[in-house]
KOLLOLUM-42276 format. One record per residue (C-alpha): x, y negated, z. Coordinates in steps of 0.1 Angstrom, whole numbers. Example, Ala and Ser with C-alpha at 12.3 -4.5 7.8 and 13.67 -1.06 7.14 Angstrom:
2
- 123 45 78
- 137 11 71
//
This chain:
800
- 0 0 0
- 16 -35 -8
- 4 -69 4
- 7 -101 -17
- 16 -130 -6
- -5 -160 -14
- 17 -170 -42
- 16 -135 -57
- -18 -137 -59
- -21 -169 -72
- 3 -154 -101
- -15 -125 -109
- -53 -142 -109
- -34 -174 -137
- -5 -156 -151
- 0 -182 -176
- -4 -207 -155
- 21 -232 -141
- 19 -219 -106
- 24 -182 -117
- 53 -192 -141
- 70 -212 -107
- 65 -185 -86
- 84 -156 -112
- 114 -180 -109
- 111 -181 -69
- 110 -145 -65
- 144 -146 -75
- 161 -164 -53
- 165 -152 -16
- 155 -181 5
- 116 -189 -2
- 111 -212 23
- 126 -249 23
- 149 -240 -6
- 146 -277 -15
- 166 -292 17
- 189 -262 10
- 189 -272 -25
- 197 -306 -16
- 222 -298 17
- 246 -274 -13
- 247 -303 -36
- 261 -327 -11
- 285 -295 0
- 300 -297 -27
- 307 -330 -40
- 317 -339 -9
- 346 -313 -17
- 352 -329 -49
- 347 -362 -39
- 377 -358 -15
- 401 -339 -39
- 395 -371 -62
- 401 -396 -26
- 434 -379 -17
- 455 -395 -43
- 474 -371 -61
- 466 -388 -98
- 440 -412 -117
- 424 -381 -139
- 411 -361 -107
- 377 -385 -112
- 366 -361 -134
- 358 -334 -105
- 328 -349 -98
- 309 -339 -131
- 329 -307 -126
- 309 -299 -98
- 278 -315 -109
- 280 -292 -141
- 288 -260 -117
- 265 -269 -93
- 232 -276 -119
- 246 -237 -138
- 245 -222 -105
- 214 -234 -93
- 193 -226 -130
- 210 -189 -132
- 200 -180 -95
- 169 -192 -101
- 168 -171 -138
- 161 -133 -142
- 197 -126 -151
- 218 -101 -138
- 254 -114 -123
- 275 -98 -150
- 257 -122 -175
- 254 -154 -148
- 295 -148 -142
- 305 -143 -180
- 278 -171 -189
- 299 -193 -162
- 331 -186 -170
- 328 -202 -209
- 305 -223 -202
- 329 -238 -173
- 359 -238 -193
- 343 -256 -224
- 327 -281 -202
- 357 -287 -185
- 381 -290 -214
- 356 -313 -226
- 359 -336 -195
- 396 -335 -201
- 390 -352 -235
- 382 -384 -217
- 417 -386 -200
- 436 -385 -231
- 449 -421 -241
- 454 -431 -277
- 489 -431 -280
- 486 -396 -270
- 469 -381 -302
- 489 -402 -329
- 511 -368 -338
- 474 -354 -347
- 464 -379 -364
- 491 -383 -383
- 482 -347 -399
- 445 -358 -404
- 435 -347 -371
- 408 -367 -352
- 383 -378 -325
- 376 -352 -304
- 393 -327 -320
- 427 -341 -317
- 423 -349 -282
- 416 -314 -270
- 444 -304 -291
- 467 -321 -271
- 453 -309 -237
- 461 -272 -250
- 492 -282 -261
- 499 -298 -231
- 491 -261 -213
- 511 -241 -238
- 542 -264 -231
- 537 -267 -191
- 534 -226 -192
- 560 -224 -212
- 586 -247 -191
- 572 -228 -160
- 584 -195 -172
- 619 -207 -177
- 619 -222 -139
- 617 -258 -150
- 589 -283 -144
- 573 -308 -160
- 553 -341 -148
- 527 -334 -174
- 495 -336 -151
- 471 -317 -172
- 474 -287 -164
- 474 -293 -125
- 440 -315 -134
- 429 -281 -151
- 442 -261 -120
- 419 -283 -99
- 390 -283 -122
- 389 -245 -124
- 395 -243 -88
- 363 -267 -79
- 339 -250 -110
- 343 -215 -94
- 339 -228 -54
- 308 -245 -66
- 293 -216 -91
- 299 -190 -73
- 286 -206 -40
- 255 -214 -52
- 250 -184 -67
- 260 -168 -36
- 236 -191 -13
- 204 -186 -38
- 206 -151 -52
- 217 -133 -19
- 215 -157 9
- 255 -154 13
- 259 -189 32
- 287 -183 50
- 304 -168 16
- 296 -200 7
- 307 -224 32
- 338 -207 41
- 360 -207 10
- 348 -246 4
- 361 -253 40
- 394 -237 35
- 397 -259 3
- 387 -290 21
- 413 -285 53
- 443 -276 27
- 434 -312 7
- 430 -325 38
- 467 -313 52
- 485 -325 15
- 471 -354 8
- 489 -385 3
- 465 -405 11
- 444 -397 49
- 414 -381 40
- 402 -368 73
- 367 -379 77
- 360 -360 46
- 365 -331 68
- 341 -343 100
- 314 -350 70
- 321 -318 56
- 316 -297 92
- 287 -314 100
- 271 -307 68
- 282 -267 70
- 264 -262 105
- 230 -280 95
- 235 -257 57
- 241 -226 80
- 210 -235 105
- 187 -241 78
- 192 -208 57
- 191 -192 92
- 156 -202 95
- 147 -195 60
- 159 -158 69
- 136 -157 98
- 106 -169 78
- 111 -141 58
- 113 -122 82
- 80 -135 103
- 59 -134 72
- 66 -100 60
- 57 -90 97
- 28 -115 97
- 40 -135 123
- 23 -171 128
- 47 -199 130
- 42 -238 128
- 46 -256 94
- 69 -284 111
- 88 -262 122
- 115 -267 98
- 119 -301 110
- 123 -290 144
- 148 -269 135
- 166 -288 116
- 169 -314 139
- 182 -294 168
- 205 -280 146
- 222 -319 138
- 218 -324 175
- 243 -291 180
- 265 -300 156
- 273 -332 163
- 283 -319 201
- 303 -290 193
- 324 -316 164
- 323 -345 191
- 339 -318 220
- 362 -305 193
- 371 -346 185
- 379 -350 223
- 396 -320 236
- 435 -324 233
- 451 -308 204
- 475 -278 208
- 499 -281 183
- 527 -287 204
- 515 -256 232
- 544 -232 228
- 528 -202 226
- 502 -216 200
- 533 -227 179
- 546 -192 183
- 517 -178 171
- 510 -203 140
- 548 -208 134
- 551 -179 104
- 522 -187 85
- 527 -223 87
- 562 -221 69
- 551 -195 43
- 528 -227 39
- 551 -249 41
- 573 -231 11
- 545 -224 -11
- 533 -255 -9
- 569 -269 -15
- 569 -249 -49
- 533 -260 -63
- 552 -298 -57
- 580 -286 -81
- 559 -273 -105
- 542 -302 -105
- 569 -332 -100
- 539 -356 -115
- 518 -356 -88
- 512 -383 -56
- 527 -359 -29
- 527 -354 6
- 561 -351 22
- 565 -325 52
- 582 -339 81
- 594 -306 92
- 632 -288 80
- 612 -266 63
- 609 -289 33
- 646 -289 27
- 655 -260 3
- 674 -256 -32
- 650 -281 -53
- 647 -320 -47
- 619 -338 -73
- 613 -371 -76
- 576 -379 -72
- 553 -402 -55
- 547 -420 -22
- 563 -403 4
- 545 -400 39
- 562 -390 69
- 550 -382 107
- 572 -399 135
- 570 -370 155
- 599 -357 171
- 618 -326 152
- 652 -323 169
- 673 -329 198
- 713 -332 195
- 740 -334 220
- 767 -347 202
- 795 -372 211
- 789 -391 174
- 772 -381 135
- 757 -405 113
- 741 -376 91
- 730 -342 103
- 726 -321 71
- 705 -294 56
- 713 -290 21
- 735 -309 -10
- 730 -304 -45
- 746 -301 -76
- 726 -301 -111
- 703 -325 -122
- 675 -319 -146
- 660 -350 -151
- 632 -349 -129
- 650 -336 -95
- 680 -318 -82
- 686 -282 -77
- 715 -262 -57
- 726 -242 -83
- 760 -229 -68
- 769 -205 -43
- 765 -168 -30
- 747 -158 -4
- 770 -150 24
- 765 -137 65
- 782 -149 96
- 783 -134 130
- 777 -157 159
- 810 -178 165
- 827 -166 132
- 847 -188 122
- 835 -198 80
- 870 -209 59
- 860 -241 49
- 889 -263 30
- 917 -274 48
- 907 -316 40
- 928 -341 58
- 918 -364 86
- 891 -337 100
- 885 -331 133
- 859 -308 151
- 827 -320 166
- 804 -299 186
- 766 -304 185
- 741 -286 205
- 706 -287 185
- 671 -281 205
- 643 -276 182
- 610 -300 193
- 591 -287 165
- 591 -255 136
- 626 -260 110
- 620 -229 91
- 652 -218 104
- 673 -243 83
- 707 -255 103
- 713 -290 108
- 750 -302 112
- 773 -330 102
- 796 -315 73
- 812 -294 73
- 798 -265 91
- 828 -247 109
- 807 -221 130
- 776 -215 150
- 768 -196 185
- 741 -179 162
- 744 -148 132
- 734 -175 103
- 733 -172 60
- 746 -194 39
- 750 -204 2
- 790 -204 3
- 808 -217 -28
- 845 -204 -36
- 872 -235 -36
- 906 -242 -39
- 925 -223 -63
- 930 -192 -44
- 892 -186 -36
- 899 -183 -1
- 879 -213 11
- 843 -218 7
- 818 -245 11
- 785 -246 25
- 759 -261 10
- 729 -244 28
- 723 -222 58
- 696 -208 79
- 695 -189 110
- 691 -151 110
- 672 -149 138
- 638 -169 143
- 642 -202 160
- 608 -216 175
- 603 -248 192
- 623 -255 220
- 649 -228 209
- 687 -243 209
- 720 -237 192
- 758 -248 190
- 772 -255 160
- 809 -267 149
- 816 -290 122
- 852 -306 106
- 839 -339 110
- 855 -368 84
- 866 -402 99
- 886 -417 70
- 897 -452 69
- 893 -473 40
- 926 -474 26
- 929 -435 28
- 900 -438 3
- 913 -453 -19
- 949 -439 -21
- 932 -407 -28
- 919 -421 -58
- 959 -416 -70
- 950 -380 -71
- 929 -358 -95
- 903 -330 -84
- 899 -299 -92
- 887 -292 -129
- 858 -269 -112
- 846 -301 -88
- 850 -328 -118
- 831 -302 -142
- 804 -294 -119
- 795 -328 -101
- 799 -349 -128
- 768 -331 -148
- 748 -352 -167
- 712 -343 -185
- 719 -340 -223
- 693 -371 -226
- 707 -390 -198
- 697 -427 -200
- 723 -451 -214
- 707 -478 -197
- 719 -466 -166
- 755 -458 -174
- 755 -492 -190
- 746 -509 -156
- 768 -482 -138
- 794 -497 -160
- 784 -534 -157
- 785 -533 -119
- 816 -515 -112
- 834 -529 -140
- 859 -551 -120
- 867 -524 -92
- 898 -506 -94
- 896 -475 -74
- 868 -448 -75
- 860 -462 -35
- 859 -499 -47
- 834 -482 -82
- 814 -465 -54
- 806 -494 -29
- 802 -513 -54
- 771 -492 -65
- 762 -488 -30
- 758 -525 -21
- 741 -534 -54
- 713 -508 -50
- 711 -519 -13
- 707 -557 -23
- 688 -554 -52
- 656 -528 -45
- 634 -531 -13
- 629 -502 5
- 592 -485 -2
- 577 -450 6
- 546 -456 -9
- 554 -457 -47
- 534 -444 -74
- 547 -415 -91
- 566 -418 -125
- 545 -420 -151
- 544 -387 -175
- 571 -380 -199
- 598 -413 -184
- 627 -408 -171
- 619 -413 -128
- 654 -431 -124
- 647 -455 -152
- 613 -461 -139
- 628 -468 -106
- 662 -492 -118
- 642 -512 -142
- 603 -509 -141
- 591 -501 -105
- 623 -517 -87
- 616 -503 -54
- 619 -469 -36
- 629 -448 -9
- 660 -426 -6
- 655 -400 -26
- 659 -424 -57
- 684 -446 -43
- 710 -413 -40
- 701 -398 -72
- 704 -437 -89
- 739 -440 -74
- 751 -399 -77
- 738 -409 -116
- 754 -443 -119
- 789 -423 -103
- 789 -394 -130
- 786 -415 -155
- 818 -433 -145
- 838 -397 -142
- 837 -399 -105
- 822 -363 -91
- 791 -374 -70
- 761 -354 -54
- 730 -361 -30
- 728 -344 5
- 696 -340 25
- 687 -338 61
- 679 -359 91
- 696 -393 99
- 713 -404 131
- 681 -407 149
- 672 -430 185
- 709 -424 207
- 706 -420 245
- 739 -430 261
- 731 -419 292
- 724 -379 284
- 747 -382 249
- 715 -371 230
- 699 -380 195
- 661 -380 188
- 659 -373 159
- 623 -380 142
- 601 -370 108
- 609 -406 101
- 641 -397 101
- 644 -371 74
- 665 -386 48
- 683 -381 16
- 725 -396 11
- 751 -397 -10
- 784 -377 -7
- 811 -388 -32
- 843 -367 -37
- 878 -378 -29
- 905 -354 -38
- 923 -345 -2
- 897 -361 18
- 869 -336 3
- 832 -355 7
- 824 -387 18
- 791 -399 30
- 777 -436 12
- 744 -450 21
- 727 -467 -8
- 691 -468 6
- 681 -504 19
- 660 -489 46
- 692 -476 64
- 718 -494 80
- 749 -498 62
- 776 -473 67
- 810 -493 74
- 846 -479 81
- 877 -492 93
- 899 -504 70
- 932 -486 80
- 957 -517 74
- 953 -527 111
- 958 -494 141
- 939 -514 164
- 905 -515 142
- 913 -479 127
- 910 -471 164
- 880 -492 172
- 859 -480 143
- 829 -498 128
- 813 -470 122
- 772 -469 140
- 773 -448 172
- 810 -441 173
- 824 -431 197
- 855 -408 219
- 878 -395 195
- 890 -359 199
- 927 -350 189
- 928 -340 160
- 939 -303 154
- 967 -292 132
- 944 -262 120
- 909 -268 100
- 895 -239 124
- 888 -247 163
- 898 -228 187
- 876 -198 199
- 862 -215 234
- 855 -246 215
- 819 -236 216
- 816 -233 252
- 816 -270 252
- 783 -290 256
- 766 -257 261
- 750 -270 289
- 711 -271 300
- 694 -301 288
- 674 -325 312
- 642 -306 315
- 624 -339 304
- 639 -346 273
- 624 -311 260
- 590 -324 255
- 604 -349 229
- 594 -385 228
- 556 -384 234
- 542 -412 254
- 516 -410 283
- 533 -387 308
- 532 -349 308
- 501 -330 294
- 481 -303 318
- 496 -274 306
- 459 -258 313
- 442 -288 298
- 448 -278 263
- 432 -238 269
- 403 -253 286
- 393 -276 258
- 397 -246 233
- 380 -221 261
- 348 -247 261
- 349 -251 221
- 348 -211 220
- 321 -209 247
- 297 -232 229
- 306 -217 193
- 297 -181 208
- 267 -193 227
- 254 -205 192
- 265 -173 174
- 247 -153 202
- 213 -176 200
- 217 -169 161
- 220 -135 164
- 198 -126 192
- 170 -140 171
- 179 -122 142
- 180 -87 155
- 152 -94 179
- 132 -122 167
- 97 -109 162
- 100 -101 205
- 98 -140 204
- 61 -138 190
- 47 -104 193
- 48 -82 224
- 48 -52 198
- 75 -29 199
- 64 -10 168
- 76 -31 143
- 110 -46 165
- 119 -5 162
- 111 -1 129
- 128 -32 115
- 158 -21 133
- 154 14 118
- 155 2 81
- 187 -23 90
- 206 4 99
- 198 28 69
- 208 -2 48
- 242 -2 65
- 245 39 57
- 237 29 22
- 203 42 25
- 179 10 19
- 144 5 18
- 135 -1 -22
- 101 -23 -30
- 88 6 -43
- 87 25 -14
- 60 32 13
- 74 37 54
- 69 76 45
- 89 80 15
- 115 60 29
- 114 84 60
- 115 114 44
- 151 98 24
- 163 90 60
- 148 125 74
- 173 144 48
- 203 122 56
- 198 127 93
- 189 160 98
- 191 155 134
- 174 121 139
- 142 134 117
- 120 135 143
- 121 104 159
- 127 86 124
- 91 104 118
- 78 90 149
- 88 50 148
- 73 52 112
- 44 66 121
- 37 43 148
- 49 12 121
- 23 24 101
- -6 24 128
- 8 -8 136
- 11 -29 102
- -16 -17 82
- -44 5 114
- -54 -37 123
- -49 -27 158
- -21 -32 187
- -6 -15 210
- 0 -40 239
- -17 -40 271
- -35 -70 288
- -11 -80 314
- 19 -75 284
- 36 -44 298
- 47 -18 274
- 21 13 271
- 33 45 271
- 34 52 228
- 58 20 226
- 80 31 260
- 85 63 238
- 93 47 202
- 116 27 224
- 131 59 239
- 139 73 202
- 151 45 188
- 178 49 217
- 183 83 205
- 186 76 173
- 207 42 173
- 239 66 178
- 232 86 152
- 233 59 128
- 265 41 142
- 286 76 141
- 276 81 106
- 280 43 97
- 319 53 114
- 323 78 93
- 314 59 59
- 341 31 72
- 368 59 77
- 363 81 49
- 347 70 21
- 347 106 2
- 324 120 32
- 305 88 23
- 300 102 -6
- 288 132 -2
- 262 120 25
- 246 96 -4
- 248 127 -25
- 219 138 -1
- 195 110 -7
//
């Protein structure tokens, strides 16, 4: 026997009529009650998404995301509303998405652009999506050879394809199955990964967005339970969506206003501990999506983990002053991560070196350079480094096993030098190491008597690379500034103080435009920067001249306490340098970027200044030893504990609760779970909330559970039929199965109850409550067994 609904039967006495053709359309789609606000609550979803990808600043053309989404979202809405099956509704998406996108893309493409087309008699339309293809083929193809280029349409295609698929399939996934959390999930993801690169701060996007998600999530919950109540005949309010509704935005603005106000815990150890490894396998791949695409606005990391091999020049650079590391150290200007050595024309790479192991307080056979003297540093991480090692050059040993990239020189090949190294073992915050470095205090006139001197054809080969296309502009002005300087000391200072004077310092820069040349767009168009253009303009300007040249990045000086000998060193500190070679000297530091202080030395004609030193934060001198390697107890010194208040790194406000932080998260968790509870008692249990009739409670929980065996109760089907499927999958729970649908069927369809006057249970529903407790076990061992072996799965569907 099957009831219609009012609609049904409004259908079936006008087939041809208006309502009847609305109401085939509704059937398909799962939510029939309030599927307008839902309708409405998806659409703002997900242009909110889009909305922010296009706010966050990473280029011009991401305005087309909007129609993106209103294309996906209008396709998604249609085809779950349609008769079609998904493989038609995802095939039917995925051409009609990539036509309508790659017609968008159209629009971005500037005249100057298509001229090569048109000059073969291509036009209009045509020739503009010519050149967006063409733009993949040649992106794909620079990919595959490990190069990048600033080209933007492919990332705008990336993003496009990204937001076309969130939207369709969430749609789809919210009206054809009433998936909302399927839904809401993946588009929150996308939202707090936007939200964590942006250049630009896009964080309310994110409150908007959560508020949004819990009133979506408590409005398809009702529409479940209406289902629910009418199948069951179950009387309910008509207002009571608004009531709903409303004390669903009255929720979620406490549980986002408690998570607003409860302090964070990114800095709680053992939180860091925890997050530590997925946060740097973050951290890198984020790091290589910027490389792929150097064209892009970008958000710089202020952790060590965004120093590795590749250095590109892109857009505004955004840093967090937050504290990263703490070094005792009697003097260093720079403490470095990484140098490089071949420039393609958009950024650096570190293209030399094997990878090589040391032991803790190995001794590495760096180059014997004159006027070196050992310096010890003892670092304390205040924040995640990826395990990269900070030290002034050059690294001469550590207290910890470490790896390094370790380049042969010298013409025996018994030397090497370090241009990268990470720790073997993981160092979390607040973990601590000694390092030795060979630390370089020339004086000007050793600088430039060295110039007397050649270097090695493998130094003057490698660091005086050029890119086959290299500007002549700029080794013109490399040649018109240095052109009355003698020495390669007097050429480089030169270049130093010119870029220093002549380009203010500015982090938040547009990218170069695609196709230029970034340091021509820097020297002559933008004129203004921050450090990593100032080194690459100088290490540029120096090849050009024959002098070998290459940038180094890492962490300047930092904030010096005299009192404990410490540095602070900050995210704000994170810098990029220049490190000019001088043959018997080996690398020199030079400081071209106008946001730094200058870097002076003593001019060695007078001992007493020698001795004094101009240099910032010198200080005692040690002796200098007649050997390049210290002795063995050298890193005993400064191995001492650190004030116990300097390890919470420079946050203002006095010390935090340590059990403030897991008491905010304890009362975020304890509301969240008392909502999920709420939701889910009413969905397992919800008719007890109207009818005192066990009956149907039992029998609805019956047919929930065959679902989950795989055994679900078809349209087609009466209570018996599907009992007698159930009966032969259940041998053993046959009887009672038998008895709750018996009982179901007195209920729904006898017009009588069972319930007695004062609302106790009577006897017949005490004993459909009894087997239902015999026969819940039943169904959660074999739902055990379909989870753990999927071939006995098998064979108990074989049954049905």
């Amino acid at each position: 026997m099957t009831t219609l609904t009012s609609r049904q039967a409004a259908a079936q006495s006008n087939p041809r009529g208006l309502i009847a053709r609305a109401s085939r359309y509704r059937d398909n789609v799962y939510f029939q009650d309030g599927y307008w606000m839902t309708i409405i609550l998806t659409v703002l979803l997900y242009l909110l998404v889009a909305i922010s990808l296009d706010a966050a600043g990473y280029t011009p053309q991401t305005s087309i995301l909007v129609p993106v989404t209103v294309g996906a979202l209008v396709l998604g809405i249609f085809m779950s509303f349609s008769r079609f099956d998904i493989f038609f509704a995802m095939s039917h998406s995925l051409f009609t998405g990539f036509a309508w996108i790659l017609f968008l893309m159209t629009t971005l493409v500037t005249p100057g652009e298509i001229l090569p087309f048109q000059a073969n008699g291509i036009e209009g339309l045509q020739a503009r999506a010519y050149h967006v293809l063409l733009s993949w083929v040649l992106w794909i193809s620079s990919a595959m050879e490990g190069n990048a280029t600033a080209d933007n349409y492919v990332f705008i295609f990336e993003i496009s394809f990204l937001v076309w698929w969130l939207t369709f399939l969430g749609t789809w996934s919210i009206f054809r199955y009433g998936y909302t959390w399927r839904a809401v999930v993946p588009a929150g993801i996308v939202l707090a990964i936007n939200v964590f690169n942006a250049p630009d701060p896009i964080l309310s996007f994110l409150v908007i967005f959560s508020l949004l998600a819990l009133i979506l999530l408590a409005r398809t919950n009702l529409a479940e339970q209406q289902l629910r109540w009418r199948e069951q005949r179950i009387y309910f309010t008509p207002d009571i969506d608004f009531d709903f509704v409303r004390s669903a935005l009255y929720y979620s603005v406490m549980v986002l206003a408690l998570a607003w106000i409860i302090p964070g815990l990114g800095r709680n150890p053992q939180v860091q501990s925890v997050t530590s490894p997925v946060r740097e396998n973050f951290t890198a791949m984020t790091r290589r999506f910027n490389e792929m695409h150097p064209g892009l606005n970008q958000r710089e990391i202020p952790t060590a983990a965004s120093f590795g091999p590749n250095l590109t020049l892109g857009g505004a650079r955004q840093v967090e002053d937050r504290p990263v590391l703490q070094i005792r150290a009697d003097e260093g200007r720079y403490w470095r991560a990484v140098t490089y050595d071949y420039y393609d024309g958009a950024g650096w790479r570190g293209t030399r070196g094997q990878e090589q192991t040391y032991d803790a307080l190995e001794p590495i056979p760096i180059p014997a350079w004159s006027n070196r003297e050992p310096i010890t540093q003892t670092v304390t991480l205040l924040s995640p480094t990826g395990g990269v090692i900070f030290a002034v050059q050059d690294l001469l040993a550590a207290d910890i096993p470490i790896s390094a990239l370790a380049e042969n020189v010298g013409d025996t090949g018994d030397r090497v030098e370090i241009s990268y190294a990470t720790a073997r073992r993981e160092l979390k915050a607040e973990s601590t190491y000694t390092v030795i470095s060979n630390y370089s205090r020339p004086t000007v006139q050793q600088l430039r008597d060295a110039t007397t001197l050649a270097p090695a054809p493998p130094i003057q080969s490698t660091y005086t690379q050029l890119p086959a296309d290299f500007s002549p502009r700029i080794a013109q002005l490399a040649a018109d500034i240095a052109t009355q300087e003698a020495t390669a000391y007097d050429k480089a200072k030169a270049i130093e103080g010119y870029l220093r004077q002549n380009y203010p310092y500015n982090e938040l820069i547009a990218a170069p435009p695609a196709g230029s040349d970034p340091i021509e767009y820097f020297l002559f168009d933008l004129q203004e920067g921050y450090c990593d253009y100032y080194a690459t303009s100088m290490v540029l300007m120096l090849r050009s001249l024959g002098i070998p040249a290459r940038p180094a990045s890492g962490y300047a000086q930092g904030t010096f306490d005299q009192q404990s000998r410490t540095y602070l060193v900050t995210g704000d500190d994170a810098h990029t340098w220049v490190e000019v070679f001088f043959p018997g000297l080996g690398w020199i530091e030079f400081e071209p970027t106008a946001g730094e202080g200058p870097l002076n030395r003593p001019s060695g004609v007078d001992p007493a200044a020698a001795d004094a030193g101009e240099e910032a934060a010198q200080s005692t001198v040690v002796p200098q030893s007649e050997s390049p390697l210290p002795p063995e107890n050298l890193l005993d010194s400064g191995l001492e504990d650190l004030p116990e208040d300097l390890l919470g790194g420079g946050g203002g406000g006095g010390p935090v609760r340590p059990w403030l932080p897991w008491a905010g998260l304890a009362a975020t968790l304890l509301v969240l779970l008392g909502g999920l509870w709420v939701m889910r008692r009413t969905r397992l249990t919800g008719p007890e909330l109207f009818s005192p009739d066990v009956s149907p409670i039992v029998y609805e929980r019956m047919v929930r559970w065959a679902g989950r065996i795989g055994i679900p109760l078809h349209i087609a089907q009466t209570p018996y039929e599907h009992a007698d499927r159930l009966g032969r999958a259940l041998p053993a729970g046959r009887p009672y199965i038998n008895e709750i649908t018996e009982e179901y069927v007195v209920y729904q369809f006898g017009g009588r109850a069972r319930q007695t006057g004062d609302g106790t249970l009577t006897e017949t529903d005490s004993a459909i409550e009894a087997a239902w407790q015999t026969l819940r076990p039943l169904f959660q061992k074999i739902w055990m067994r379909e989870q753990m072996s999927p071939r006995r799965a098998a064979r108990l569907r074989s049954k049905k």
